[in-house]
C-alpha positions in Angstrom: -9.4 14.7 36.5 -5.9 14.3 35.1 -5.7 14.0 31.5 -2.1 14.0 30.9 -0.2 11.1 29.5 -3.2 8.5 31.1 -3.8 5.8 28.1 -7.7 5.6 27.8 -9.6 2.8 25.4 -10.1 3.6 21.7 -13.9 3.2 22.5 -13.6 6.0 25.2 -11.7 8.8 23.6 -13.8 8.1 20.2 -17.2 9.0 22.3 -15.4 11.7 23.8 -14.6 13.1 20.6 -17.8 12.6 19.2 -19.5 14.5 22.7 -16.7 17.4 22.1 -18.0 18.2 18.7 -21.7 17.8 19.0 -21.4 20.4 22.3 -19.5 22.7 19.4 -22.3 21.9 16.6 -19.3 20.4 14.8 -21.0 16.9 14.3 -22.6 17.2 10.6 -21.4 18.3 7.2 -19.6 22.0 8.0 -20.8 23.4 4.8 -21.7 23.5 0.9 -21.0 24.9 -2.1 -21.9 24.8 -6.0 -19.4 23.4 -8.5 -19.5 23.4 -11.9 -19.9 19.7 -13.5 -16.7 19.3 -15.0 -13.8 17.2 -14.2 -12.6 19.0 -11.4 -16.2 17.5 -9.5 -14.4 14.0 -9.0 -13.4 13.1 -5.4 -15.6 15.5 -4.2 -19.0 14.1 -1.8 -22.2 15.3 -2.9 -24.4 17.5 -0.2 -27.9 16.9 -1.5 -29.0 13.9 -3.4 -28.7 14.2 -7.1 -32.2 13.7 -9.2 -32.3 13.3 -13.7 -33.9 16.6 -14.5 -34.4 15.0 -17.8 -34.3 10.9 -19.8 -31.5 10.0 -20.8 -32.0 9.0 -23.4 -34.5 12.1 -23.7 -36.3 10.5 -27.0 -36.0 6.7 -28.9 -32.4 6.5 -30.3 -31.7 4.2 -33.2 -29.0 1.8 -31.8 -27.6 0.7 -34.8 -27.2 2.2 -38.5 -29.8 0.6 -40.7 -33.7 0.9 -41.5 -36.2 2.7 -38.6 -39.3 0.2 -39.9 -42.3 -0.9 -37.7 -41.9 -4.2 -36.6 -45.3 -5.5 -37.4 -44.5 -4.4 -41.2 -41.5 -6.9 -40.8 -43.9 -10.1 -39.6 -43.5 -13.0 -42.1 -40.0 -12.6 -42.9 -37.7 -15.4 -42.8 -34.5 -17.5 -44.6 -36.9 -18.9 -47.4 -39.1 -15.5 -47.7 -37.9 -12.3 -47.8 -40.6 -9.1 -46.7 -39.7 -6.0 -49.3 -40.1 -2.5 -48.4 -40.2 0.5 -49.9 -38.6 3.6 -48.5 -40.6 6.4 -47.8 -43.7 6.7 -44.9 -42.7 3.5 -43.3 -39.2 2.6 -44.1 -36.2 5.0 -43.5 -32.7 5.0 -42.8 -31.2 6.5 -39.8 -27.8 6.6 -38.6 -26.7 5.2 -34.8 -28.1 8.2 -32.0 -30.8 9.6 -34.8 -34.5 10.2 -33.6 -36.9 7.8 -34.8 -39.7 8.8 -36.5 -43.1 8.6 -34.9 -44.1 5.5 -36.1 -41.5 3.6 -36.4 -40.6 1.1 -33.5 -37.6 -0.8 -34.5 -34.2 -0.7 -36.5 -33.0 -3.4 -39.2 -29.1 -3.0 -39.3 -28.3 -2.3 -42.7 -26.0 -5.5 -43.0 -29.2 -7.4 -42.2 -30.8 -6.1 -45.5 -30.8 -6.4 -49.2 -31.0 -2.7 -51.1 -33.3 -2.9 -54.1 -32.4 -0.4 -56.8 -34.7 0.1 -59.6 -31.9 1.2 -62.0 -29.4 -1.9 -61.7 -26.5 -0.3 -63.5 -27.0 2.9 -61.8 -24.7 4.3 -59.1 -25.7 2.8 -55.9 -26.2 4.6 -52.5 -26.8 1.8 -49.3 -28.3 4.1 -47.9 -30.9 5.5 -50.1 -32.5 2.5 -52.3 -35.6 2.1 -53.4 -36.4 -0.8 -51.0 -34.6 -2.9 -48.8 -35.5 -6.9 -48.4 -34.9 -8.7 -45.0 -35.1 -12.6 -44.4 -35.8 -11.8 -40.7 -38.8 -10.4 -38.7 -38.0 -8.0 -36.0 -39.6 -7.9 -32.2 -40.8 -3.8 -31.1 -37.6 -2.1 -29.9 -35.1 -4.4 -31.4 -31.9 -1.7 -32.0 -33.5 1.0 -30.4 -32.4 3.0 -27.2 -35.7 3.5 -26.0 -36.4 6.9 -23.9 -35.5 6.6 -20.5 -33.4 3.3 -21.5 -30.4 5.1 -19.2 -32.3 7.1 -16.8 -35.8 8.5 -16.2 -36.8 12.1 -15.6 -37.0 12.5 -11.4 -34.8 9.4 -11.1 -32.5 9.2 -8.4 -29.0 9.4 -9.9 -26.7 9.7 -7.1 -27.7 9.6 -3.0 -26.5 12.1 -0.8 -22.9 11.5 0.5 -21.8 9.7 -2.3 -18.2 10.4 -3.3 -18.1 11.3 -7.1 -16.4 9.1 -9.3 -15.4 9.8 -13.0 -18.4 7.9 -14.1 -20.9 9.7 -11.8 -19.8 12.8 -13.6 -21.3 11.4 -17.1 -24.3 10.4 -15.1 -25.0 13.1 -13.8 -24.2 15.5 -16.8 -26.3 12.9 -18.9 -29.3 13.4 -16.9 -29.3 17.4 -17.3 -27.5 18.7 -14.3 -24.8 21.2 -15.1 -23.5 22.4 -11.6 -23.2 20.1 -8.1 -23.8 21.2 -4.6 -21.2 19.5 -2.6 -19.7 19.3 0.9 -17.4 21.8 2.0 -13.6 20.4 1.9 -13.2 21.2 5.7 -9.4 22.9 5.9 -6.9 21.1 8.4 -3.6 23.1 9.1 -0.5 21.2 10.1 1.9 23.0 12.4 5.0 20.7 12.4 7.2 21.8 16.1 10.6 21.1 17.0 13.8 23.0 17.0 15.4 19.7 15.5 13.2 19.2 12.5 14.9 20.6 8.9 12.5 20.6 6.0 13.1 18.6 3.2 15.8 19.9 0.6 18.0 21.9 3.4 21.4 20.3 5.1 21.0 18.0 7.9 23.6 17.2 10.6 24.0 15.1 13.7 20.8 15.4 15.4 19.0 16.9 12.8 15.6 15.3 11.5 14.2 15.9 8.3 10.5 17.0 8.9 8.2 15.0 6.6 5.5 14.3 8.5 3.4 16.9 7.6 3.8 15.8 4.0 2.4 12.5 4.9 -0.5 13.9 6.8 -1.5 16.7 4.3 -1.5 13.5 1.6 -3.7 11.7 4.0 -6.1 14.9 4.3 -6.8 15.2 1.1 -7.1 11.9 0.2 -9.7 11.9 2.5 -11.3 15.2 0.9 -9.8 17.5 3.1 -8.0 20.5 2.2 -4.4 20.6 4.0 -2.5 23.7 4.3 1.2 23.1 5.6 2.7 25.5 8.0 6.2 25.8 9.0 8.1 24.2 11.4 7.9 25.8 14.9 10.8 26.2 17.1 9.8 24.1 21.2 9.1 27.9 22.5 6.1 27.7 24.2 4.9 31.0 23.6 6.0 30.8 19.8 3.7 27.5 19.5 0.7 29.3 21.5 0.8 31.6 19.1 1.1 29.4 15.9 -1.7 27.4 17.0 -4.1 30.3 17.4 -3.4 32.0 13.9 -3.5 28.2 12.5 -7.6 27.4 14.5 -8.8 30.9 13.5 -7.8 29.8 9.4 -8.5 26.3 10.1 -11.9 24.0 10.4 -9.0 21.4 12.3 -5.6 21.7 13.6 -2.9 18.9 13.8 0.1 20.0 16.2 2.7 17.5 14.8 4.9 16.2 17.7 5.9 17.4 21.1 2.4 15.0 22.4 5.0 13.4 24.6 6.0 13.4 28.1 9.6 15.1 27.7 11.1 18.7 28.8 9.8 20.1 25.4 6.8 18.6 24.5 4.9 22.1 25.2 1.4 20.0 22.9 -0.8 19.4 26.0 0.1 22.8 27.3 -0.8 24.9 24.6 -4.1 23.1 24.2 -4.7 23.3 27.7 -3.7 27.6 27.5 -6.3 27.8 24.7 -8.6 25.5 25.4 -9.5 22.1 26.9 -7.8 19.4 26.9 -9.9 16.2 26.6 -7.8 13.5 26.5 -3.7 12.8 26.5 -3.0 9.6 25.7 -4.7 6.3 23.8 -4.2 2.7 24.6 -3.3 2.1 20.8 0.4 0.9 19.5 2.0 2.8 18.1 0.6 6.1 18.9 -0.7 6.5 22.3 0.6 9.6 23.5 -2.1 10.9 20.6 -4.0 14.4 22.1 -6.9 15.7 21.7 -8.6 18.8 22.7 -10.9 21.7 21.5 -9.6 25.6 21.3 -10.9 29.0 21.1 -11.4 31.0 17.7 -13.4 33.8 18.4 -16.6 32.8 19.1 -15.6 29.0 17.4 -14.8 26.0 19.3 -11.6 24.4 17.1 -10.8 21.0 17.3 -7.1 19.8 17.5 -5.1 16.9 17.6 -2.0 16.1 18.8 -0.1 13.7 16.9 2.7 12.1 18.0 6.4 12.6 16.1 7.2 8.9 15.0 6.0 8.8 11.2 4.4 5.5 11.8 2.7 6.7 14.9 1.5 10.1 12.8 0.2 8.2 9.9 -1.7 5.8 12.0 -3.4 8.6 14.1 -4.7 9.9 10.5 -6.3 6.7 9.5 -7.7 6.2 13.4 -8.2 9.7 14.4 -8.7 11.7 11.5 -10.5 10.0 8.6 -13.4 9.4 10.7 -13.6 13.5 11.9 -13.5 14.7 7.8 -16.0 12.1 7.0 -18.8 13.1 9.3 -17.8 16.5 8.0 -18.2 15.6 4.5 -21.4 14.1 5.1 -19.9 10.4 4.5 -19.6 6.9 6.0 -15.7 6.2 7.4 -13.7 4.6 5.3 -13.9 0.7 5.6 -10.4 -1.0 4.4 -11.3 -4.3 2.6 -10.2 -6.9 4.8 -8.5 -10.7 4.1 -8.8 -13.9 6.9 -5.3 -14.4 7.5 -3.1 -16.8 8.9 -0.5 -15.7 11.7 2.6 -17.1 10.7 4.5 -16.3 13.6 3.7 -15.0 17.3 3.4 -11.7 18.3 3.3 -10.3 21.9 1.3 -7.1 22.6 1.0 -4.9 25.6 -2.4 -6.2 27.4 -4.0 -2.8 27.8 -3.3 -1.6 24.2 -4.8 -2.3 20.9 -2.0 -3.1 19.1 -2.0 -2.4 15.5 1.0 -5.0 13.6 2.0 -4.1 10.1 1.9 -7.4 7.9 3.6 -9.0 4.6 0.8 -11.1 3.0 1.3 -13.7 0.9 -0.8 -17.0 -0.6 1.2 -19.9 0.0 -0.3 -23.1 -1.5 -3.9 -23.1 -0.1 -3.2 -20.7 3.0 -3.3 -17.1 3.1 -0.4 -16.1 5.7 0.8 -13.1 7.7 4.1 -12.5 8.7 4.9 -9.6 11.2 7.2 -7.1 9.7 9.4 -4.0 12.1 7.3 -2.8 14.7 9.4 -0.1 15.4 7.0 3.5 15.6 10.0 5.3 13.5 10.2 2.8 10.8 7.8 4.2 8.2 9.4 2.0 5.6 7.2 -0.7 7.7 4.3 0.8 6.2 5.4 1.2 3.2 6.4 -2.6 2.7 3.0 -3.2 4.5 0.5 -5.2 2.6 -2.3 -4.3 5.6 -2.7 -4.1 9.4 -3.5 -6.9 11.8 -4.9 -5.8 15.2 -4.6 -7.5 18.6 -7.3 -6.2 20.9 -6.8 -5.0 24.4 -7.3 -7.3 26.8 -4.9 -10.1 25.4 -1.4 -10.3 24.8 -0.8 -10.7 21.4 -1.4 -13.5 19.3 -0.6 -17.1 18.3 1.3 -18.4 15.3 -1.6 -20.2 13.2 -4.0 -18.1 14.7 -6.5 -16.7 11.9 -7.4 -12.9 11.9 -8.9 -10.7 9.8 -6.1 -7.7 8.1 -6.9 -4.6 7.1 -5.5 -4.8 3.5 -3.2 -1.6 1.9 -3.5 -3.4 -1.1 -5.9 -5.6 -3.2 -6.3 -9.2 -3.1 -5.1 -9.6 -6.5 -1.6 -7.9 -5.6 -1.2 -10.5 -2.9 -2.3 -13.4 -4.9 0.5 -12.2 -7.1 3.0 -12.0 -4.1 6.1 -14.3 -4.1 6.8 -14.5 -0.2 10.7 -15.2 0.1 11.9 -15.8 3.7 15.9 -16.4 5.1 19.0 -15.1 4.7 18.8 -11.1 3.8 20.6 -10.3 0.5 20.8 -7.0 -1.6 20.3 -8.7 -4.7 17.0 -9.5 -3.9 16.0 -6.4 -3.7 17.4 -6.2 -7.0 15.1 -9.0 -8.3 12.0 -7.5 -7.0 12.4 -4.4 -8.8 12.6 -6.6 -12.1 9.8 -8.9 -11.1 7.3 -5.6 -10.6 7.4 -5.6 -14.9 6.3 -9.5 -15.0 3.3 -8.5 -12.6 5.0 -10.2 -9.6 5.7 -9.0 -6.3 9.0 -10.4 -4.1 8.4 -9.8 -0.4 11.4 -10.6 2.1 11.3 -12.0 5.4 14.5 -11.9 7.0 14.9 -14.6 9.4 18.4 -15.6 9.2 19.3 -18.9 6.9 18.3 -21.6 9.4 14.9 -19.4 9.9 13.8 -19.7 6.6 14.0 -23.3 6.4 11.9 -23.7 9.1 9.4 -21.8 7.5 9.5 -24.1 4.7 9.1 -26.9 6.5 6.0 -25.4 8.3 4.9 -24.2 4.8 5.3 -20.2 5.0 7.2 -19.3 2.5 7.7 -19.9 -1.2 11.2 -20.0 -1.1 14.8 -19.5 1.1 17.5 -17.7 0.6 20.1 -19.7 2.0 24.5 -20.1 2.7 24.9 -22.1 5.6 28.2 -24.4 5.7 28.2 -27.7 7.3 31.4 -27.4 9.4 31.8 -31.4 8.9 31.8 -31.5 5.0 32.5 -27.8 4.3 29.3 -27.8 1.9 26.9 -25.3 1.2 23.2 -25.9 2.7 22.8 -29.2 1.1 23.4 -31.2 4.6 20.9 -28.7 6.3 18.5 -29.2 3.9 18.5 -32.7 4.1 18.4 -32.3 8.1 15.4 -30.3 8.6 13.4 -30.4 5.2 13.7 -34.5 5.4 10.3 -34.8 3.9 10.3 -32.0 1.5 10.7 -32.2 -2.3 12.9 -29.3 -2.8 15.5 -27.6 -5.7 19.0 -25.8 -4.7 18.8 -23.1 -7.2 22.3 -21.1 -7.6 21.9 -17.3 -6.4 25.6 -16.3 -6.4 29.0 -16.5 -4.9 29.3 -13.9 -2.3 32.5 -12.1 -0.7 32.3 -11.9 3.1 34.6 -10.2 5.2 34.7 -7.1 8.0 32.6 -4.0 7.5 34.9 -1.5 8.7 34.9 2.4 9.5 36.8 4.5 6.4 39.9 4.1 5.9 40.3 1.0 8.4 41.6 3.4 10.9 42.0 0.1 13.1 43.8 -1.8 11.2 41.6 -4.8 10.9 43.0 -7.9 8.9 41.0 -10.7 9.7 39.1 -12.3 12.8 41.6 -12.4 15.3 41.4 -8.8 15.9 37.9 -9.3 17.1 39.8 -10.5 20.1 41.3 -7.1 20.8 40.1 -4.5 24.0 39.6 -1.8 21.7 37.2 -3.2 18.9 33.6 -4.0 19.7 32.1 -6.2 17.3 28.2 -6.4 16.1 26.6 -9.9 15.3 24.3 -11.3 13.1 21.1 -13.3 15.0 21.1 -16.9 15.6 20.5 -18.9 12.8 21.8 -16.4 10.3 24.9 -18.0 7.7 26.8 -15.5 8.2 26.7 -16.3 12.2 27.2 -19.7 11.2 30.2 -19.1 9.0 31.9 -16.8 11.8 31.7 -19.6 14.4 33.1 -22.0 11.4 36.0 -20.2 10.9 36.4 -19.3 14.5 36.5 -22.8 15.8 38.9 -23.4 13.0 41.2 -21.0 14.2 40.7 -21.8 18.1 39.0 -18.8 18.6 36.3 -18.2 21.1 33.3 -16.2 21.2 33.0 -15.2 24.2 36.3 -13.4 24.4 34.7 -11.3 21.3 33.2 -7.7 22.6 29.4 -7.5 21.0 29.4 -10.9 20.0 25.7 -11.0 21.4 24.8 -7.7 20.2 22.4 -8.8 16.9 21.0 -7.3 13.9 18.7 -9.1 11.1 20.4 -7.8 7.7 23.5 -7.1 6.3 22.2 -3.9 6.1 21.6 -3.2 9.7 25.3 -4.8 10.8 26.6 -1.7 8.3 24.5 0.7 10.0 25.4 -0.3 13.6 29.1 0.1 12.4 28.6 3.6 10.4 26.8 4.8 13.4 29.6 3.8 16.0 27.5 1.6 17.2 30.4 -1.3 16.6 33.8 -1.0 15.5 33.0 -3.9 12.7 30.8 -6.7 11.5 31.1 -9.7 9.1 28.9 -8.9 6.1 29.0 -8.5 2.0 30.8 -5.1 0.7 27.3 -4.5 -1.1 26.2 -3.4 2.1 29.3 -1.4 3.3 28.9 0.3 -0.1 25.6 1.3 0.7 26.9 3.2 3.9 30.4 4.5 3.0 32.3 2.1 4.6 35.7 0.1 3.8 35.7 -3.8 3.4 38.3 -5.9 4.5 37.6 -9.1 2.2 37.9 -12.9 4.3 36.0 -15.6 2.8 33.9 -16.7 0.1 30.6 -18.1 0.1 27.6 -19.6 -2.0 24.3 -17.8 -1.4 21.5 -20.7 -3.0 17.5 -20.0 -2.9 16.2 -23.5 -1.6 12.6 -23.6 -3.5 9.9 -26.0 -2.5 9.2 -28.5 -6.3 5.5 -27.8 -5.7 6.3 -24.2 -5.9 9.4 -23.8 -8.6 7.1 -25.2 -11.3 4.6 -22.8 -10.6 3.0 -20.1 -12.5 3.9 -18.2 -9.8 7.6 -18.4 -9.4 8.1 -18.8 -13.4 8.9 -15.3 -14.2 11.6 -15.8 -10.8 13.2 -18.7 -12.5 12.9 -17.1 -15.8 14.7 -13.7 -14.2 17.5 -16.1 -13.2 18.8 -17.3 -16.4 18.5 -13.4 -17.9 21.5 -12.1 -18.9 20.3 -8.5 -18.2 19.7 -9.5 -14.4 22.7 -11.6 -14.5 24.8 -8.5 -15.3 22.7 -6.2 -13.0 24.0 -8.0 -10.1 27.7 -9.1 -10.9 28.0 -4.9 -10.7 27.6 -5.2 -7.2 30.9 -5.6 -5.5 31.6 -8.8 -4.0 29.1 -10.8 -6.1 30.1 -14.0 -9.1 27.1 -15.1 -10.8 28.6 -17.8 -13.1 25.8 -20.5 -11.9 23.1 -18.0 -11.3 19.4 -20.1 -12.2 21.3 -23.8 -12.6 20.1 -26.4 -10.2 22.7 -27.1 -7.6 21.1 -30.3 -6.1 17.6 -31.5 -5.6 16.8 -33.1 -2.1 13.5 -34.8 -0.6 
């Protein structure tokens, strides 16, 4: 049976995994040792269940300073008649954590009594008088840690499997153990592969990638308890890799072959696992990551397992959490990890291959009473997806994707609290955002971005998505800023027009301008190939403004269909020589090296929902506005006026 590249279920290559290492005795814990009990325990998962050799408490405790008495000597006491008693056989004073005496079963807090001296002019010690008087009778064991209070001798203190937490460590050292006998951390080498990979810190060129996946996977291992050791990167030589991977599996308890799990001319994974071993499967109908491999090679007389992990860094991380998670768990004795999970709301539709489960990185946010979704770059190279990623959404096999409004559960990267803390911005992309976000963070507050071009994001208002809009779209009738749209499509909508800033716009150009660009009608010209914003976006809008203005057609205009989503990505496309120019902000062709050829100014508004701007939530947002600080932060990015930043432009609805 071919195994190469043929995408099986999730379901099928997980029991053929578990087969593969039950046939190599590789299904249970891999080993143990004995640690001491100190703090370098935590994190690790206990082997053997963990009994008190001894009470904790081992004897009765006094729980307060004061009196050890026997309650029954107290009965009678009360506001109108004080007991008295003397301090000797039946009354004496112990500090908080002393032994009580044998016959004493309860402690009066020395604030609760009245020290009787019998020399009244005498110096006075509180704690040895001759007698003490109390106005209240005690029950048996009233401020006393009794015996065992804590934990009993042949308790159960921890089960077996548990993962030990700073806390357990107390427990356990409280209940007389002073060494732990634990799971062996089962050793993974990484073997990144690929002549074009650099490792981090050296010089990289055209066509050079800077190898950090291993990084991310060795973080992942020992998160997981696993102990990572990092190989260097091997050249696509087919012998060279057979060779790395059999040093790596006789070390190793795992190997991860990083990369080359593809199809191409130098993808030598499913060959070398096939030369050493057996190959059990090449390829899983998950997105991203199906080309994942997995297989079992020879190490002596040891069958090693190894995985073949795909090179895209969103691919790679996702095989650890799919793949690899589960295989050190039932090493270490432990259940899988289970992610906490949120009901969610789609807020926009996805498609998804039929046959694949497809695994869509998510934005989460609370809006009003809904708890929404929104789809963020499903690109398998983009790790900055995941880490922008408040959790994972799946779509199984079998549909195609799924529906805006559609409720699903997401596997949550962070806590519920975080994203009841989440301000969910959607619209027009804008550097100083990203700006604001990093100030919100200190007021507890995170700003999440959904670019979807300035008419996008009020649509999402109106459909209630979003908390606010970043917005610049000019009404070519009037000339005004986003006023007349707001009126158009949020009709019904109590909203304010909160001054961002006054923008620059004009031609992201190559350095130096080498040609020549001076304003739109060179966009006309054979040699020049232009790159767009998307539909919707206001800087789209303002280029077919001024272009009908000047008589100017788009469709003479090379690229004009040729869209990105950011300000951003139109200066990449044209520092890439992807395009010869694009209209954005010189914030963004700062960012890339590029020249600016300055055309038009602009207002840049957030459009904010009433129901949200008074909000707890968006107070510290409003607040960040008015701050002189921020105020100044941003007016040092080129292209920006923030004279009306925070006023109230309008209010509309």
């Amino acid at each position: 049976m071919s195994v190469y590249l043929h995408d099986i279920p999730l379901d099928e290559a997980q029991a053929r995994i578990e087969r593969a290492l039950a046939e190599a005795g590789l299904d249970g814990v891999l080993g143990e040792e004995t640690i001491p009990l100190d703090e370098t325990a935590g994190g690790r998962t206990l082997a053997h269940p963990v009994w008190a050799r001894i009470s904790s408490p081992h004897y009765n405790a006094a729980a307060m300073d004061g009196f050890a008495v026997s309650a029954r000597d107290t009965a009678g006491a009360s506001p109108a008649a004080e007991v008295r008693l003397a301090l000797g056989e039946r009354c004496a004073y112990v500090d908080t954590g002393d032994p009580l005496p044998d016959w004493a079963d309860a402690v009066v807090p020395i604030e609760e009594t009245e020290p009787k001296y019998p020399d009244p002019a005498g110096p006075h010690d509180p704690r040895r008088p001759a007698a003490i008087a109390i106005r209240a009778a005690l029950a048996p064991w009233k401020h006393v840690r009794a015996m065992g209070e804590d934990m009993v001798a042949t308790e159960l203190v921890l089960p077996q499997g548990h993962v030990l937490r700073p806390v357990d460590l107390g427990a356990c050292a409280g209940s007389g153990q002073t060494s732990l006998t634990v799971a062996r951390r089962p050793m993974v080498a990484l073997l990144p592969t690929g002549s074009e990979l650099k490792p981090v810190g050296a010089p990289v060129g055209v066509g050079d990638i800077i190898e950090y996946n291993s990084i991310v996977l060795a973080s992942q291992v020992s998160g997981w308890g696993g102990a990572p050791r990092r190989y260097p990167v091997s050249p696509d030589e087919l012998p060279v890799l057979k060779a790395a991977v059999a040093a790596a599996a006789r070390e190793a308890d795992l190997v991860l072959l990083l990369s080359g799990s593809s199809a191409g001319a130098e993808d030598f994974s499913a060959q070398v696992i096939s030369a050493l071993g057996e190959l059990l499967f090449h390829g899983v109908a998950v997105r991203p990551g199906h080309p994942v491999i997995f297989g079992m090679v020879r190490a002596g007389d040891r069958n090693v397992p190894i995985v073949g992990v795909p090179g895209y860094p969103v691919s790679a991380a996702l095989t650890g959490e799919i793949f690899i998670e589960p295989l050190l768990s039932r090493w270490l004795g432990r259940r899988p990890f289970e992610p906490q999970t949120l009901e969610v709301e789609m807020s926009r539709k996805i498609t998804s291959p039929p046959g694949d489960d497809d695994y869509v990185r998510v934005v989460i946010g609370r809006v009003g009473d809904r708890t929404l979704a929104a789809p963020i770059s499903r690109g398998a190279g983009v790790i900055s997806s995941l880490v922008r990623a408040d959790g994972i959404v799946v779509a199984p096999r079998g549909i195609q994707g799924l529906s805006a409004g559609e409720r699903v559960p997401a596997r949550l990267y962070r806590s519920p609290d975080e994203i009841a803390r989440t301000i969910l911005a959607t619209g027009s992309h804008d550097v100083a955002l990203d700006l604001a976000a990093q100030h919100l963070a200190s007021s507890g507050r995170r700003l999440v971005s959904a670019n979807v071009g300035s008419l996008g994001g009020l649509l999402a208002l109106r459909r209630g998505e979003a908390h606010l809009a970043g917005s610049h779209l000019i009404d070519p009738e009037s000339g005004e800023y986003n006023l007349p749209y707001v009126r158009r499509y949020l009709p019904e909508t109590p909203v304010v027009i909160l001054a961002f800033a006054g923008r620059e716009q004009g031609l992201l150009v190559q350095p130096g301008n080498p040609k020549g660009f001076v304003g739109l009608e060179d966009l006309l010209r054979k040699d020049v190939v232009y790159v767009n914003r998307q539909r919707g976006a206001g800087t789209r809008v303002l280029l077919d403004h001024e272009l009908a203005k000047t008589g100017l057609a788009p469709d003479m205009i090379a690229g004009y269909d040729q869209e990105e989503f950011t300000h951003l990505g139109v200066a990449a496309a044209v520092a890439s020589g992807r395009a010869d120019c694009g209209l954005g902000i010189p914030a963004a062709a700062q960012a890339v090296g590029l020249d600016f050829v300055p055309l038009f100014q602009e207002r840049y508004d957030l459009i904010v929902p009433k129901a949200h701007y008074n909000s707890d939530l968006l107070a510290p947002l409003v607040a960040l506005l008015q701050d002189p600080q921020f105020q100044t932060a941003v007016s040092g990015l080129p292209g920006y006026d923030v004279r009306r930043m925070g006023t109230v432009v309008a209010e509309a609805g």
